[in-house]
C-alpha positions as CSV (number, residue, x, y, z in Angstrom):
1,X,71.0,-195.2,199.8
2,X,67.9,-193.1,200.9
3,X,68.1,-194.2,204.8
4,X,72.1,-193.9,205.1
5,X,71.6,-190.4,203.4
6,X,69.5,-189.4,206.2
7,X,71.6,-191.0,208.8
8,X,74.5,-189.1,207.6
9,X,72.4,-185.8,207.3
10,X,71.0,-186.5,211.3
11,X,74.8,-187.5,212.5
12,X,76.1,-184.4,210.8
13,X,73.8,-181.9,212.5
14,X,74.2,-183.9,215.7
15,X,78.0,-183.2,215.9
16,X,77.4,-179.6,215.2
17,X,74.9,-179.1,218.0
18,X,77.3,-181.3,220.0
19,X,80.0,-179.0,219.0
20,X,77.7,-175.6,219.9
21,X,76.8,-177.1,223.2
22,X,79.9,-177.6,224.2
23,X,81.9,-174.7,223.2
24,X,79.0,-172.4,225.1
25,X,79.7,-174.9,228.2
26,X,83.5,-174.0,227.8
27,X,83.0,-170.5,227.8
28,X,80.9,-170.3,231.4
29,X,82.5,-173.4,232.9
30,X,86.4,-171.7,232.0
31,X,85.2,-168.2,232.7
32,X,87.8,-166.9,235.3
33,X,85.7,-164.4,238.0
34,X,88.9,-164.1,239.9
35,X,91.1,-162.8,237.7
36,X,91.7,-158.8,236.9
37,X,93.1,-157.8,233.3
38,X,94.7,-155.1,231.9
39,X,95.2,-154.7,228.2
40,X,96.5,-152.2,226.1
41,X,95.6,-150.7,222.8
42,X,98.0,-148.1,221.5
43,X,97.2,-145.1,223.9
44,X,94.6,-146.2,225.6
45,X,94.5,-149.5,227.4
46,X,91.2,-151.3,229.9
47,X,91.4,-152.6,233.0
48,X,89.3,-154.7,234.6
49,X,88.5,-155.9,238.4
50,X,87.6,-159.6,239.0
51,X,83.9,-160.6,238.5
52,X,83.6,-161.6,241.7
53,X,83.8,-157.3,242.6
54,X,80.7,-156.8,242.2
55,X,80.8,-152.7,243.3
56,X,84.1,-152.5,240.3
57,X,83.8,-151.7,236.9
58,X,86.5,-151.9,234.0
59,X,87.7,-148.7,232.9
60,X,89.3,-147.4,230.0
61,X,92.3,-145.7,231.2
62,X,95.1,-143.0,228.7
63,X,97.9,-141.4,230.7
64,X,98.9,-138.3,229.3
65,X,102.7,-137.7,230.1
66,X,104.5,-134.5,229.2
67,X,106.9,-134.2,226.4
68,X,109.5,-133.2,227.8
69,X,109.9,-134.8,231.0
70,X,108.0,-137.9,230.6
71,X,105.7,-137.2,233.7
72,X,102.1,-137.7,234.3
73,X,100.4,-134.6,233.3
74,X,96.2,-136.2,233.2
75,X,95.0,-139.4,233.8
76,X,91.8,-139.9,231.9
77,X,89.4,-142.7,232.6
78,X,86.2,-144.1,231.0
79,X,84.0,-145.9,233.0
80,X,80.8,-146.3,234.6
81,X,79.1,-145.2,237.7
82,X,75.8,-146.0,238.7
83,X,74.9,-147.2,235.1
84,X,76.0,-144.2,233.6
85,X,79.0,-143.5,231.3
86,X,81.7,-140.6,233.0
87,X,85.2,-139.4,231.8
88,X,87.2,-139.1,235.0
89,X,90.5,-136.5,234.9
90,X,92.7,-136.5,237.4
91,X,95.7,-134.0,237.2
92,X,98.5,-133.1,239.8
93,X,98.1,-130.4,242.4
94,X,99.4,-126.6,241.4
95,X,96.5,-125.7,239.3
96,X,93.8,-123.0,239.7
97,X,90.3,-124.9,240.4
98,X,88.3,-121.9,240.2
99,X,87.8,-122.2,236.1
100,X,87.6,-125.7,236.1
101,X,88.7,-128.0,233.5
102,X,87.4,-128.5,229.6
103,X,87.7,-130.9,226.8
104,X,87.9,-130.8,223.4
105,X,86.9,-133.9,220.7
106,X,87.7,-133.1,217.2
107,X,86.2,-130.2,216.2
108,X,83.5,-130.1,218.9
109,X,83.4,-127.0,221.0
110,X,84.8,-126.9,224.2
111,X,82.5,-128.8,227.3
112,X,83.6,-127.5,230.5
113,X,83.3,-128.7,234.3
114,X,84.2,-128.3,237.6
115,X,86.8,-130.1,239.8
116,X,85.1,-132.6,242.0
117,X,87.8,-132.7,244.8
118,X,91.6,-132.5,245.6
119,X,93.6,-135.4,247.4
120,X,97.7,-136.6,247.3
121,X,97.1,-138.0,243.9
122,X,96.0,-134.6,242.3
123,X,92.5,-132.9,241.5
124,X,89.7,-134.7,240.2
125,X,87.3,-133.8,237.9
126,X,83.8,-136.1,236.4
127,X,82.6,-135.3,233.2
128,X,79.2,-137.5,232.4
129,X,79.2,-138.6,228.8
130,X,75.5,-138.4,227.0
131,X,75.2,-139.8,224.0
132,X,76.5,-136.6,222.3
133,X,80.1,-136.8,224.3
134,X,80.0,-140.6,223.3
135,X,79.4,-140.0,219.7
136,X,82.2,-137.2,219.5
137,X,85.0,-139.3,221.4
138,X,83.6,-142.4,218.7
139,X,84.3,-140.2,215.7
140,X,87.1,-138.0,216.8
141,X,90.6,-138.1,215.7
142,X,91.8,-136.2,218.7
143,X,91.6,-133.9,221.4
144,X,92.9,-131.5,224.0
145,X,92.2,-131.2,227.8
146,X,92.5,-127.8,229.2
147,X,93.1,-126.3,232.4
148,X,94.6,-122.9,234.3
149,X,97.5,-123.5,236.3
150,X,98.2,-121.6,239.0
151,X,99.3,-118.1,237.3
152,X,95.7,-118.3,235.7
153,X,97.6,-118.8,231.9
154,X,95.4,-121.9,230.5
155,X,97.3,-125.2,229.1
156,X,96.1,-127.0,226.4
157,X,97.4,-130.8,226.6
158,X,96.7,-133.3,223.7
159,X,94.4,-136.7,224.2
160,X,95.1,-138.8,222.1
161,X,92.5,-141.4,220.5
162,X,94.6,-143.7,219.1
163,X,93.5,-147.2,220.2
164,X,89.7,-145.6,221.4
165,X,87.8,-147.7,219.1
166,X,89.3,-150.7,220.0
167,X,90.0,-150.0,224.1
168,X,86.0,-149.6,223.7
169,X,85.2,-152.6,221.9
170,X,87.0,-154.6,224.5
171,X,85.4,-152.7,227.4
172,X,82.0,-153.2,226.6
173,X,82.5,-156.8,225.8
174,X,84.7,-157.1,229.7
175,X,81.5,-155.6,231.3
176,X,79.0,-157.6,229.3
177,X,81.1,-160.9,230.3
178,X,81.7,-160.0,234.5
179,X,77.7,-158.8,234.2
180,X,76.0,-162.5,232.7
181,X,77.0,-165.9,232.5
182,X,75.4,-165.8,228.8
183,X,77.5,-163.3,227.5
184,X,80.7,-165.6,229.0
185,X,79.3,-168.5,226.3
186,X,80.7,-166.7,223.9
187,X,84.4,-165.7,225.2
């Protein structure tokens, strides 16, 4: 009884290191680096460019639309350039650049910035997230993007965080997958 005790034992762990082994090998061998995804969660949704892209990064993307008419009013996106985290506005044309553009998370005070430059798609504006900005737009329920349009008069339009936590989860975990095969084991 002693020696088919141990045999059992051996066999058992065998099948789960077997098992192990072979879901890791599914993960990199079924790993997709063609494929782009999009995915939403409530308000905020990722997207992310094929691994094979080597110069993209996914990027957490919310579309602020007016009330009223349903149209674009900001396009915020999360992402990452050069190994550092930025919060990318871009609003339509028929504002005044001169004060910039601010943001407001929860009950921080406002962080302000300039426009980086103005093309067909609207006026764009880079704000670099430390770890302060990162820990406000973590906790936060809401916020507010402001900017002057062009009578001067600032607008105050409301970002919603809903769906924040879990668009980030998912981001990190996209980049940590395109970025190393080990991190692919376990997807």
């Amino acid at each position: 009884m002693n020696k088919l005790t141990e045999r059992l034992v051996i066999g058992g762990v065998a099948l789960l290191v077997g098992l192990l082994i072979g879901w890791a090998v599914r993960g990199v061998a079924t790993y997709n680096t063609s494929t782009e995804s999009v995915t939403m969660y409530s308000d905020w949704r990722t997207a992310c460019p094929p691994a094979q892209a080597k110069d993209q990064n996914c990027q957490m993307i919310e579309d602020v639309l007016d009330t009223r008419s349903q149209q674009p009013v900001v396009r915020i996106a999360i992402g990452a350039e050069k190994g550092k985290q930025e919060m990318i506005f871009t609003v339509p044309l028929g504002l005044a650049l001169q004060p910039g553009m601010g943001v407001i998370l929860g009950t921080d005070p406002v962080r302000t910035f300039p426009y980086r430059t103005c093309n067909s798609v609207g006026c764009v504006a880079v704000y670099a997230l430390d770890d302060k900005a990162l820990s406000a737009l973590n906790t936060a329920k809401d916020g507010r993007v402001l900017f002057a349009g062009l009578d001067g008069k600032p607008v105050a339009v409301p970002l919603s965080l809903k769906g924040y936590p879990e668009a980030s989860h998912a981001y990190r975990s996209a980049e940590a997958r395109r970025g190393s095969w080990f991190w692919r084991m376990f997807s």
